[in-house]
N, C-alpha and C positions, 0 to 999 in steps of 0.2 A: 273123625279124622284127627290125625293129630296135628301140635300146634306146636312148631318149630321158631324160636329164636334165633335172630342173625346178632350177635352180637357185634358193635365197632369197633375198629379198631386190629393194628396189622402191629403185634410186639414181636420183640426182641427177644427171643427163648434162643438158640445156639448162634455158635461161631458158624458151622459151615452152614453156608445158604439152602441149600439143598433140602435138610434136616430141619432149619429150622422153616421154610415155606411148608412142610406138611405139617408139622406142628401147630401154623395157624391155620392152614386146611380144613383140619377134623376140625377145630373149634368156631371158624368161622361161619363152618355149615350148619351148626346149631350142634353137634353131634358128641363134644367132647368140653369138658370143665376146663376152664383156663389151668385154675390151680392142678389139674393133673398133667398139661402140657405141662406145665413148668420143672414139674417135679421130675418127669419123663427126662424131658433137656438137662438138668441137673444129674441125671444118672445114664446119659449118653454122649459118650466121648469120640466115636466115628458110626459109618454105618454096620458095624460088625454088631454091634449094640444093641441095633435097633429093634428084631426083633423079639429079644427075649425082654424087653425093657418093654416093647408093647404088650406080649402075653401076660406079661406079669399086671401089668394094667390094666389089661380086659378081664384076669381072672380076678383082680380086686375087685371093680367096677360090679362083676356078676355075685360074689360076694357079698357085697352091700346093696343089693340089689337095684343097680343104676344099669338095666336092660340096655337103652339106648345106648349107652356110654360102653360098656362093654361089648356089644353087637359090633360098633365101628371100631374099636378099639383091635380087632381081632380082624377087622380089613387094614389097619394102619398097618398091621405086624405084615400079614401079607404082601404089600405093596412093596417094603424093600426087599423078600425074601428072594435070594437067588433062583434063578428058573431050575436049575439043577436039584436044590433042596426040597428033598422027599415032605418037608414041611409045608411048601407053597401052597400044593391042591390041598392038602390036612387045612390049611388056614383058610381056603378059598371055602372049602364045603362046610368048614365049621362057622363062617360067617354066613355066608345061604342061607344057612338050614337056621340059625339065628334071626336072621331077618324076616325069611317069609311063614315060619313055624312058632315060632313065638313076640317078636317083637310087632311086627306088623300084621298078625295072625286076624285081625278083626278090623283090619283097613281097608275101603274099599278097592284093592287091589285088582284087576286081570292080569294074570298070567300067561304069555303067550309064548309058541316057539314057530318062527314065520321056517319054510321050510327056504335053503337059500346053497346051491351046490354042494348037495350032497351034504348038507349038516342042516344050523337053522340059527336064525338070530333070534335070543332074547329081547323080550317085549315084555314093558309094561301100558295097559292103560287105564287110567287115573280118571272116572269121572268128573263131569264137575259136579262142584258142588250147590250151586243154586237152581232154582228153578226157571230160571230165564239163561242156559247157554248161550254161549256167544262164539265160538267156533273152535279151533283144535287146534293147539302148539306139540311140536316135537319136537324130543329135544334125546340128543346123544353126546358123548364127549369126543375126546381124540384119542391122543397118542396112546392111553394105560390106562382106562379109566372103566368103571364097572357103573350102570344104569342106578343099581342102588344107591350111588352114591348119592344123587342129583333127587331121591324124594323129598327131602325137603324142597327144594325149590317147586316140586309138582305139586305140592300141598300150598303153595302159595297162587299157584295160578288157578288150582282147582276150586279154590273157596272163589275165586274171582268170577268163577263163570265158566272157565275153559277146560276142554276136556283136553290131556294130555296123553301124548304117547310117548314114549322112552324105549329105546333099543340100542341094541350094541350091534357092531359092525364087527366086518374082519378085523383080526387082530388086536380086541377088543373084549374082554371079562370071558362071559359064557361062549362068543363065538369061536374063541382063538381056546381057551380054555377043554372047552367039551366037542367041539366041532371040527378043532385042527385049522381054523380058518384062516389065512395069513394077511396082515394087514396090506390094502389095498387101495392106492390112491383113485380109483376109480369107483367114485362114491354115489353115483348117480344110480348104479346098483344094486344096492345095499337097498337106499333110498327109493328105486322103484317097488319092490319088495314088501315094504313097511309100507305106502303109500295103497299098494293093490290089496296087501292084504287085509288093512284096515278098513278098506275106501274110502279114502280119502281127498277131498277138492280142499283147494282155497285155505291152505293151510299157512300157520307162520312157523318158521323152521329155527332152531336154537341150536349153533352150536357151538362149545364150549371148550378152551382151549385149540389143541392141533384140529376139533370142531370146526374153528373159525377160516380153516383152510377147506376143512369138505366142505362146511356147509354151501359156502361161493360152486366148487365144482358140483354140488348136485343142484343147484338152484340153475347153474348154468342149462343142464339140458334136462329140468322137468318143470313145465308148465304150471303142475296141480300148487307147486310153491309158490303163496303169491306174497310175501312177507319174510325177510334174512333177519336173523340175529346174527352175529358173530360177538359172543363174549373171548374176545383176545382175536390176531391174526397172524396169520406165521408168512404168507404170499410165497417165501419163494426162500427156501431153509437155507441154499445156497448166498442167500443175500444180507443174511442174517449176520454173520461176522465181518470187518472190516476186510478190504476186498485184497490185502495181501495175505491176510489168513485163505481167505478163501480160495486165492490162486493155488497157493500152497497144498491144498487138500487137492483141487483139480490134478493138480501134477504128481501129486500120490497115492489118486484111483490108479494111476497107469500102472503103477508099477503093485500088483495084490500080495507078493512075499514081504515087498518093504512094506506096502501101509499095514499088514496084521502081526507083522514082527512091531514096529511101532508101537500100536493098539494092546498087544500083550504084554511090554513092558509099563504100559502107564500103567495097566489093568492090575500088573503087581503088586505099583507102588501105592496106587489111588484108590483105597475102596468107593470112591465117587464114582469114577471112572470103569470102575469093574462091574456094578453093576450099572452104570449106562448102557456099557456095550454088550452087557450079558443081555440086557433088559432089549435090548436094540436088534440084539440076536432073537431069543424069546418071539417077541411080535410080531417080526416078518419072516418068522421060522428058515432062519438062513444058518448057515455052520461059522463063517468068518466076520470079525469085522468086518471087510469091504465090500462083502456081499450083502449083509445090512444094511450098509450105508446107501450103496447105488439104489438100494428099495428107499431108504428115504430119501432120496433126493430124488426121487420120481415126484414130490409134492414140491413143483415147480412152476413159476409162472407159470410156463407156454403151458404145461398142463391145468392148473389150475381155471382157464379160460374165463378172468374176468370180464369180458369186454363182452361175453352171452349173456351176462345176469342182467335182467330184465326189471327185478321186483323191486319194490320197497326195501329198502336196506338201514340196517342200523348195528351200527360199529361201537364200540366198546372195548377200549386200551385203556390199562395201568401204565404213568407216564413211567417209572421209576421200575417196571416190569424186569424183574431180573434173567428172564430166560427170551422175551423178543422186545429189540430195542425199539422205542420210535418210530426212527426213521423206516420201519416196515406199515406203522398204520396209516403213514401219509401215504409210501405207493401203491398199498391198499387202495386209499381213497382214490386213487388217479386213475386206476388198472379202473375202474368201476365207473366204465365211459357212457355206458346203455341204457342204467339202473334210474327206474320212475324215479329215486327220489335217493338220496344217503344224509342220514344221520350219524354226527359223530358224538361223542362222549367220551373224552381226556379225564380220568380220575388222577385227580392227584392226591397229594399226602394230606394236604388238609382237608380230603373225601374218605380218608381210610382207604382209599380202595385203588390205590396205586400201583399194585403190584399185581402180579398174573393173574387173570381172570377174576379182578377184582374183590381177593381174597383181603378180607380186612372189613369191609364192607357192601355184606351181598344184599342186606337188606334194602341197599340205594340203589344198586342195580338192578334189580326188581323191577324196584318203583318206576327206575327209568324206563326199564320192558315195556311192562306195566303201560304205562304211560304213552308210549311211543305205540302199543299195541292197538290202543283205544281211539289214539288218533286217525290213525290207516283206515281201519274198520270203519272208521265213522268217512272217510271222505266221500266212497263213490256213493252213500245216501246223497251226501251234500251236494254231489253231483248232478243227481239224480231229481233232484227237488227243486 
């Protein structure tokens, strides 16, 4: 199996945040050279850039023969690529076929495709790796995020003992990708799905980013979950900006010609902005602005039903989080009135691991998993004895 590096530390490579949070992304996860973020950022001036400044870096990387580095290098390029550009699927299948064909070709990998309305969710599962198991973590992302991304982290829990499983959801890599699936706040779903098909009990559930919002709604109404991770928390997307922003947005769902006349002009000015809403459009396969949006603000308190969750819980916010601010992982903790037990963990800057989903320093966050995982597991022995 291989043997992935978390490097610490959360730099400074661009101006706009956006750009430069995926720049520490690939290298946080062990998967990309500082010194070529840097040089990437140095020769990217907006996201119009981005792609062809990633391929050219994935083709160097394969070049000099840095597999790894070139493999994700060729998912970075993808991630900002317009959903519209004939490139996107070309970058999606060309990193695929990179990962599971040669990069990872001799890893103990299962490849799986759970059958789920008419299409199927990508699955992976990760044995463990010692000879004394200790039970089964699963882990998926949120809002844009691809299962591949997350092996290394499976390679850290695997060598631990744990067998891991990894799947995409609606709206999410190969489901939304290959299956048409549209993103879906009803995640208990998805989640029963991965659950039946693997069989699975007694499981701890991971998840990561807009993750940190399903994972709460599927823990809410499945049993077999006895254990939450939330790496980051979103509660309530509506609550996320200061609340005359947010009134503001309320009162321009009403009117759908003014908020997508709105949304089209930013989308002009802002290549930030254009692919948000393209990207927003994209995932919950809707035609306008405001038809996207109303899908994502369906990822709302009253939906989200913390006050079911039952299990073991353990929270994980970057104070300094550029995309959800604080004041969401306190009424996280509050909404979670039921839960056997809640762990919190504030990463600040002197952690590295300050900012969304503890990019900067994943190797502490691990640990903290890690750690938090081994304590659970061990209490109802202690109970019991």
């Amino acid at each position: 199996m291989m043997t992935f590096d978390f490097p610490v530390g959360y730099h400074r490579l661009h101006r706009t945040k956006i750009i430069d949070y995926q720049l520490n992304r690939w290298h946080s996860l062990g998967y990309a050279r500082l010194e070529d973020m840097r040089d990437a950022a140095a020769r990217i001036r907006t996201l119009d850039d981005w792609k062809g400044e990633m391929i050219r870096q994935a083709e160097k990387a394969l070049a000099e023969g840095r597999l790894l580095n070139g493999t994700f290098f060729y998912r970075a390029a993808e991630f900002f690529t317009a959903p519209g550009d004939p490139d996107k699927m070309a970058l999606y299948d060309r990193f695929i076929d990179l990962f599971y064909n040669q990069l990872c070709v001799d890893e103990p990998i299962e490849r799986h495709q759970v059958p789920y309305e008419g299409g199927f969710l990508p699955a992976l599962r990760v044995p463990a790796q010692t000879d004394s198991p200790r039970g089964t973590i699963v882990i998926h992302g949120g809002f844009d995020s691809l299962i591949e991304e997350f092996y290394s982290l499976a390679t850290y829990f695997a060598r631990r003992g744990y067998e891991v499983v990894l799947f995409e959801g609606p709206g999410q890599g190969g489901a939304l990708r290959k299956s048409g699936l549209a993103l879906d706040y009803r995640w208990e779903r998805p989640a029963k799905a991965i659950l039946d098909a693997f069989r699975l009990e007694d499981v701890t559930w991971l998840g990561i980013s807009m993750g940190g919002w399903m994972c709460f709604r599927a823990a809410a109404h499945e049993p077999r979950i006895s254990r939450v991770i939330a790496s980051s928390v979103a509660f309530d997307y509506m609550q996320i900006p200061p609340k005359p922003v947010a009134d503001f947005a309320r009162w321009l769902l009403r009117f759908p010609r003014l908020m997508n006349t709105i949304a089209g002009w930013k989308m002009q000015k802002l290549p930030e902005q254009r692919w948000g809403v393209e990207n927003l459009m994209y995932i919950t396969r809707t035609d306008n602005p405001r038809d996207g949006s109303l899908r994502m603000l369906e990822f709302n308190e009253a939906n989200l039903k913390s006050d079911q969750v039952t299990q073991d819980v353990l929270i994980l916010t970057g104070a300094e989080d550029h995309f959800i601010p604080l004041k969401i992982h306190h009424k996280q903790v509050a909404a979670l009135t039921h839960a056997r037990s809640i762990t919190e963990r504030i990463f600040t800057r002197a952690d590295q691991g300050h900012n969304h989903c503890q990019v900067g320093n994943f190797g502490l966050a691990l640990e903290v998993m890690a750690n938090w995982m081994a304590e659970k597991e061990a209490a109802p022995a202690l109970a019991e004895s």
